[in-house]
N, C-alpha and C positions, 0 to 999 in steps of 0.2 A: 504494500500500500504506500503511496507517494505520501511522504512529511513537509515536502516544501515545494508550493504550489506558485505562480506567476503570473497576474493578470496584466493586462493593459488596460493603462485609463488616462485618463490629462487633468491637468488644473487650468485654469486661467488667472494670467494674468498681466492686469492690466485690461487690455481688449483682445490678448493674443491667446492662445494656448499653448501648454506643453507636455508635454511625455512623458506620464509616470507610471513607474510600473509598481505593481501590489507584491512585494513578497509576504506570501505566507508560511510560518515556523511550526508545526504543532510538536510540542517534546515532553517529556516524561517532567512528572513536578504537581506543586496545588496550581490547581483550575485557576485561571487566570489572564485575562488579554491585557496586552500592551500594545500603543502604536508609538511608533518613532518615524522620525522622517520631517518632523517641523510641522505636525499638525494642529489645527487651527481648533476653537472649542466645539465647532461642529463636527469635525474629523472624529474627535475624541467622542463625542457622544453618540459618534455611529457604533462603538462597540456593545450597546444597549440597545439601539435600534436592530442591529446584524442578529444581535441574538435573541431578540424575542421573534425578528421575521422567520429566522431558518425555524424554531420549534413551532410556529404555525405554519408552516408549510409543510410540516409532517416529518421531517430529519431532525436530529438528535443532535447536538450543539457540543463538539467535545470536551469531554469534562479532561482538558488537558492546559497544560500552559503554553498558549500560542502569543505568537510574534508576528504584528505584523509591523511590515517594511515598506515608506512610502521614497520611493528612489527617484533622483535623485535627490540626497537628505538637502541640500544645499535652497532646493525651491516651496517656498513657503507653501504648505497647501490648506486649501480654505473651503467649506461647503460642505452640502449634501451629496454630491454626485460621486464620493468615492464609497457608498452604502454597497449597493451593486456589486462592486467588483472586491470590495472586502469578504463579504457573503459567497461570490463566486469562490473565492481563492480558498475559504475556510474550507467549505465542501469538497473543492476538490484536493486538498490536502487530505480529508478524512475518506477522500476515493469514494462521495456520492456524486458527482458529476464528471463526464469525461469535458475536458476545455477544446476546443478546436486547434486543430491544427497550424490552420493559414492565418495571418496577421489580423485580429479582432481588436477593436476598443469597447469597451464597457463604461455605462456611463447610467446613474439614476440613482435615486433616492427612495430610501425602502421606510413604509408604514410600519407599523407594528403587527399587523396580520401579513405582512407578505407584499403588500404592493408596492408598483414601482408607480413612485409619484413625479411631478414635472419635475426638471431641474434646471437653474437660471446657465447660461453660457453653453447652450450643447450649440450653436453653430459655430462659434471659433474651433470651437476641438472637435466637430467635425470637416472642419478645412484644413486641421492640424494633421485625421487623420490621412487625408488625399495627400497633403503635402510630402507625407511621412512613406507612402507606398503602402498604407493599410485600407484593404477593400471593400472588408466590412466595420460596420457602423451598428452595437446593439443599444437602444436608447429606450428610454417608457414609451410607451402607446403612445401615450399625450403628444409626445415630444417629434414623432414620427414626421409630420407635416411639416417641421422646421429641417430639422434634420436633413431633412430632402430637399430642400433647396440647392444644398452642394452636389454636384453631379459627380457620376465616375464613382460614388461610393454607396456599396448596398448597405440599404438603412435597415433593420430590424428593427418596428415596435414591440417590445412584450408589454403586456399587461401587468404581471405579476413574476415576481421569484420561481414559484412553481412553474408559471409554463415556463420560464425561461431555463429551467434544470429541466425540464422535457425535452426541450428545442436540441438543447445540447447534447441531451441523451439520445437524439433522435426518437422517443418514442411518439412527438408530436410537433413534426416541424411547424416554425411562423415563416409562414412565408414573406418575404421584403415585401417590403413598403411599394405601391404600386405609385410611380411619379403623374402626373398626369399636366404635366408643364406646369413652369413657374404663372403663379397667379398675374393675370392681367395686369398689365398696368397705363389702362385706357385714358386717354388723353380728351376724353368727354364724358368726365364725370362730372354731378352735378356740382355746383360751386359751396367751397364748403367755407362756413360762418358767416360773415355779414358780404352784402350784396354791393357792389357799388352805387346801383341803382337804388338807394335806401336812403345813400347819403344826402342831403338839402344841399346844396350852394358849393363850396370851396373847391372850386372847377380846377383852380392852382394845386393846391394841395392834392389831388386827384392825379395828377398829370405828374408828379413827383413820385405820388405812390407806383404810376404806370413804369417814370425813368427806373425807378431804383429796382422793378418787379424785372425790368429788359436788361440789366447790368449784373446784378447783384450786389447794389451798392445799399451801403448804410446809412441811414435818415435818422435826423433827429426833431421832430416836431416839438413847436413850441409857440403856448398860447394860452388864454385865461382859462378858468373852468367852466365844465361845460361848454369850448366851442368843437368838439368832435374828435381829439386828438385821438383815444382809444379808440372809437369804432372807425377809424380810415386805419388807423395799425390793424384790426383785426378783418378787414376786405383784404389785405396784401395776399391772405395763401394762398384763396380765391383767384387773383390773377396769377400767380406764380408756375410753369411747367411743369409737368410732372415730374418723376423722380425717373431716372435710365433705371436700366437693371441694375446693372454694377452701383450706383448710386443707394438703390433699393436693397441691396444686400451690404454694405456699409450700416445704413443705418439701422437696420436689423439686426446687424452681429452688436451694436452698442444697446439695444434696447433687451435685445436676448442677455447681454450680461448683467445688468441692471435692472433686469426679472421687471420690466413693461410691457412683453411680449401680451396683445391680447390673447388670450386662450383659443379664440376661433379664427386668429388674423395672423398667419406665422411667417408673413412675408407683410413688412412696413409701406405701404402703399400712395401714403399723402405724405407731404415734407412737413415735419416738425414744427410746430407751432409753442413754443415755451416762454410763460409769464410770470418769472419768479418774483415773489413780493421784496419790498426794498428791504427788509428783516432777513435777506438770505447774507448766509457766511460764508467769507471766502474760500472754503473746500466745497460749499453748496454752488458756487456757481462755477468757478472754474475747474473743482475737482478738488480730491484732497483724500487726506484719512491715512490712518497707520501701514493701511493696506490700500492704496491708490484706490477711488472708485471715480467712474465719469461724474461731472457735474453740470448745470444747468446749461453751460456752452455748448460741452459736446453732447448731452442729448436733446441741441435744438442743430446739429449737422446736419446741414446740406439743406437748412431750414429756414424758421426766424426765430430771434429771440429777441421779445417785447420786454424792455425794461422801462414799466411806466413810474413816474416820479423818480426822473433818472438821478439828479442832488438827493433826494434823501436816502440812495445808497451810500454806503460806508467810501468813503475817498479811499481807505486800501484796497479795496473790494473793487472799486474801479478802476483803479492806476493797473491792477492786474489786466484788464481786457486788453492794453496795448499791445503788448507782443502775438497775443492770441489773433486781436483784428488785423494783425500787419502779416503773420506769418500762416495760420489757417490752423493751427496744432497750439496745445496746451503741452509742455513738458513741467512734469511734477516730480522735483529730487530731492530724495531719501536716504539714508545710508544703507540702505541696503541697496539700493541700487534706483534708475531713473525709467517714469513710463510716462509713454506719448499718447495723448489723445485726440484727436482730429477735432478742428474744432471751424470749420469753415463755415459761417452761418453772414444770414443776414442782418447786421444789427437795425432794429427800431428801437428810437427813445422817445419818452413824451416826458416835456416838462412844463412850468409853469414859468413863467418869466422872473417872478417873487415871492416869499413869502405867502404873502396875501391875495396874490395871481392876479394879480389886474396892473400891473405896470406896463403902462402904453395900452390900457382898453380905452378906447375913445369914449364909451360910454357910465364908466366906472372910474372913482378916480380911486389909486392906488396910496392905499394907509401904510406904507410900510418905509423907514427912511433907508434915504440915498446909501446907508452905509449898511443896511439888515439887506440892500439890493446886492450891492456889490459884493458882498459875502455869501449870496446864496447861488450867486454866478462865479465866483471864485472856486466851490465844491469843485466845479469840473475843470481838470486842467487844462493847458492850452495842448500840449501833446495828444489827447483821448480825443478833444472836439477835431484835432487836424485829421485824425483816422474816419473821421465821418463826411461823408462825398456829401450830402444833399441837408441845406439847414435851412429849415421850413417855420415862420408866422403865421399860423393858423387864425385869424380871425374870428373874430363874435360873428355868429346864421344872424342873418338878419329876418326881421318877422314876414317878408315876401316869399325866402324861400324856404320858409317852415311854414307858413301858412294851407292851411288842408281846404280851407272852401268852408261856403255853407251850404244847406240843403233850401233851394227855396228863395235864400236872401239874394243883394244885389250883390257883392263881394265877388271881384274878381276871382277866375275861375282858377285853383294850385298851379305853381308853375309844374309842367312835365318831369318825369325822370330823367334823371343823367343816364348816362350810358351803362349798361350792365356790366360786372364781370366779365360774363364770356365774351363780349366784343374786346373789349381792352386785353382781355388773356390772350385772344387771336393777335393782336397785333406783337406783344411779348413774344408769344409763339413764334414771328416772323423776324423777330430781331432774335431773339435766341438763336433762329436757324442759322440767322447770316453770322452771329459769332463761330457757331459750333464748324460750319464748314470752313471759317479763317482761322479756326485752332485747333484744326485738327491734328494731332501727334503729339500735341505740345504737353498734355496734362491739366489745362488752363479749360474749364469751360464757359467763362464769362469775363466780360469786360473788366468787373473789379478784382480780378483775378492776373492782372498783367503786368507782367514783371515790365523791369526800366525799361530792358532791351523788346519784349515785346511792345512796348510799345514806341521805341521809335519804329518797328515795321510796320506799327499796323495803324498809327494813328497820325496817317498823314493829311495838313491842313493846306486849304488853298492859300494863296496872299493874304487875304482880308482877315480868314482866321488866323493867318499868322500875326499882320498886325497889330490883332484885338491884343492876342495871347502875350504879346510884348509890352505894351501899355499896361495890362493887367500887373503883367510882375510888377512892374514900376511902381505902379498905384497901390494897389491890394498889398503889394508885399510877399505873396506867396514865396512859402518855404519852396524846398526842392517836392516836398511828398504833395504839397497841396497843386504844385504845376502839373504833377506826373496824373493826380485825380481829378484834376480840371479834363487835362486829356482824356483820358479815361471816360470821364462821363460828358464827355462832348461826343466820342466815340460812340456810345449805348443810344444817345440823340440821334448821331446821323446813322445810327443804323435803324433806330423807329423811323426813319424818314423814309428810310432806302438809300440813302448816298453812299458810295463808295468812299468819297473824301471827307474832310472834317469841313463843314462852311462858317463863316460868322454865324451865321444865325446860330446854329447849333454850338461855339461857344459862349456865344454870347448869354444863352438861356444854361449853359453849364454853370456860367461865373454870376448868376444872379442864385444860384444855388450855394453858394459859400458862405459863411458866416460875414456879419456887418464889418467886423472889427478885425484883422488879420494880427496875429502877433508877428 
């Protein structure tokens, strides 16, 4: 009878996976389990979960001193998902299950009667196993429809402990997981949260949300209370492209580790919509913790993240977002070692001007002094506002275009709606295309994504824009970052036009996008 038994399984970590394998010891001594290897208090308390699963599933739990071994000892392991393959390795150490031959992962989380329940990260360490040369893939049922997203590898759902020491005994094979292609990712779906066609009046503001939806540039509105800031941030996803595959399996492997996956939705299908309150800390937003976890940046990748009441975040908490918006990735360093998270989003902010939010409302006059003003526009440094392409005065709806009508009365009749969504997504749609075919190879899917050098190829202006673009440095003062995103979002302009070149017109409406005040 075999004493020391071997499975394969992975941990994660960070957003990646890696290669662990299970040794199991069973030897002469009092009854008793140990695990070594750097495990985590979940690890540890699978030796309680393993052995009330194996004695209902009808095998006998050896009354021996067993060892098990999480190799290599050097990589932290943390979670539920090494229940399964502890369980496997126990048994076939006491010669109740034969293991398979050819290279298998084991991966899942065992109840106290025997079931294998969901477990958070099985797509990394099923891409871990493809990458590795491992062909099969055994995961929980649940788990089955994620799983399968990565091709090239046979996915096993079991249900439970017991079928799966059948499967293995052959006395009841599961048959793999049937793929039946990656879920849709239809480009006429209905428009999800608020509609644009909902919005009253701020035709400006509209036409911002449109630049920044065709670029992927970052907006920062700003205006009294109550004139719309929130509901024009929450129309943006609504015009926003859909997600690529490869896009679409990014930001599934971050939600699959951070256990968001909806239970009937195992491929992420809309981009990331994330609203964290100004009460978040800075592991909550840009990531953090003893053990690295994503935070609110990277799980709004390849998305947006709304930070409304942008001054009453913490100023450390923000001076963090610069590296993140300049570079697209969050790195978090440890002594044990450093992890990267992807962190490429589109930032929206909504603020108020003051305090008391009416500084500069024509119709309100604003109780807050000169120096309570300049301290609360201080919060934001000059560096964080340079990382934002598009800075927007949102004005007071005037009662014309909120006005509904009456039934009956003489009151002129509501103005019409603005243009819906889907017409402004189609036109996004078309500037998107014309980005994605002038960057193709590159790695860059959008305009706010262009490095120095891409953009001397691709953002060439006529005379007259050049002229503008020369005055402007003079005047405005533009840093180097603020000339290279002036380019940049004059480029996302002339490509909603359809121009091939950059014209005045289109910097010109780039550079009334910049903030009043240059530093």
């Amino acid at each position: 009878m075999p004493m020391v038994a071997r499975v394969q399984t992975g941990s994660v970590v960070g957003l990646e996976g890696a290669l662990v394998e299970v040794e199991v010891d069973l030897a002469q001594g009092l009854p008793a389990v140990t695990v070594v290897g750097l495990p985590d208090a979940a690890v540890q308390e699978a030796r309680e979960r393993v052995r009330a699963a194996i004695r209902h599933t009808g095998f006998t739990f050896p009354a021996r001193r067993i060892t098990i071994n999480l190799a290599p000892a050097e990589v932290r392991k943390e979670g539920a998902a090494f229940d399964v393959p502890i369980a496997l390795g126990i048994l076939a150490a006491s010669g109740a299950v034969e293991l398979p031959s050819s290279p298998t992962l084991f991966l899942g989380e065992l109840s106290l009667d025997g079931a294998m329940r969901h477990t958070n990260g099985v797509l990394p360490l099923v891409s871990l196993a493809r990458a590795n040369g491992i062909g099969t893939v055994i995961v929980p049922a649940s788990d089955a429809p994620e799983a399968a997203l990565i091709e090239e590898v046979q996915v096993i759902g079991a249900p439970s402990l017991l079928a799966l020491v059948q499967h293995l005994n052959g006395e009841e094979p599961i048959p793999p997981f049937s793929r039946s292609g990656r879920p849709d990712l239809d480009d006429d779906r209905p428009v999800v949260g608020q509609d644009l066609a909902d919005v009253r009046g701020q035709e400006h503001a509209k036409r911002a949300l449109e630049v920044a939806a065709a670029g992927g540039h970052n907006l920062l509105l700003s205006g009294s209370p109550g004139a719309g800031k929130t509901l024009l941030a929450r129309c943006l996803p609504g015009i926003l492209p859909s997600l690529t595959p490869d896009e679409a399996l990014e930001v599934t492997q971050i939600y699959s580790v951070a256990g968001l996956l909806p239970a009937d939705e195992p491929l992420v299908r809309r981009r990331p919509f994330r609203s964290p309150h100004h009460t978040v800390s800075h592991a909550g937003l840009v990531g953090g913790g003893p053990s690295p976890r994503p935070g609110e940046l990277t799980l709004a990748h390849r998305g947006v993240l709304f930070l409304d009441e942008l001054p009453e975040f913490g100023t450390h908490t923000l001076e963090t977002l610069r590296q993140p918006l300049e570079d697209g990735v969050v790195t978090i360093s440890r002594a044990a070692g450093t992890t990267t998270f992807p962190a490429r989003v589109t930032l929206v902010a909504a603020m108020n001007p003051c305090p008391c939010g009416f500084a500069g409302d024509p119709e309100r006059a604003c109780t807050c002094p000169d120096g309570a003003i300049r301290r609360y526009q201080r919060r934001l440094s000059g560096p964080l506002l340079d990382r934002i392409d598009i800075h927007l005065t949102v004005p007071r709806v005037s009662y014309k275009d909120l006005a509904v009508g009456t039934v009956g009365g003489a009151s002129p009749p509501p103005p019409a709606p603005g243009e819906a969504s889907s017409v402004v997504r189609a036109r996004v749609l078309a500037a998107r295309a014309r980005q994605t075919a002038r960057l193709v190879g590159t790695g860059q899917t959008c305009n706010a994504e262009l490095t120095p050098a891409a953009v001397r190829d691709h953002c060439q202006t006529d005379a007259p824009a050049e002229a503008l673009l020369r005055t402007a440095m003079q005047r405005l003062h533009l840093s180097a970052r603020g000339y290279h995103r002036v380019l940049k979002l004059s480029r996302t302009i002339a490509d909603l036009a359809g121009a091939d070149v950059i014209g005045a017109p289109h910097v010109a409406e780039a550079l009334q996008y910049r903030p009043r005040l240059e530093e």
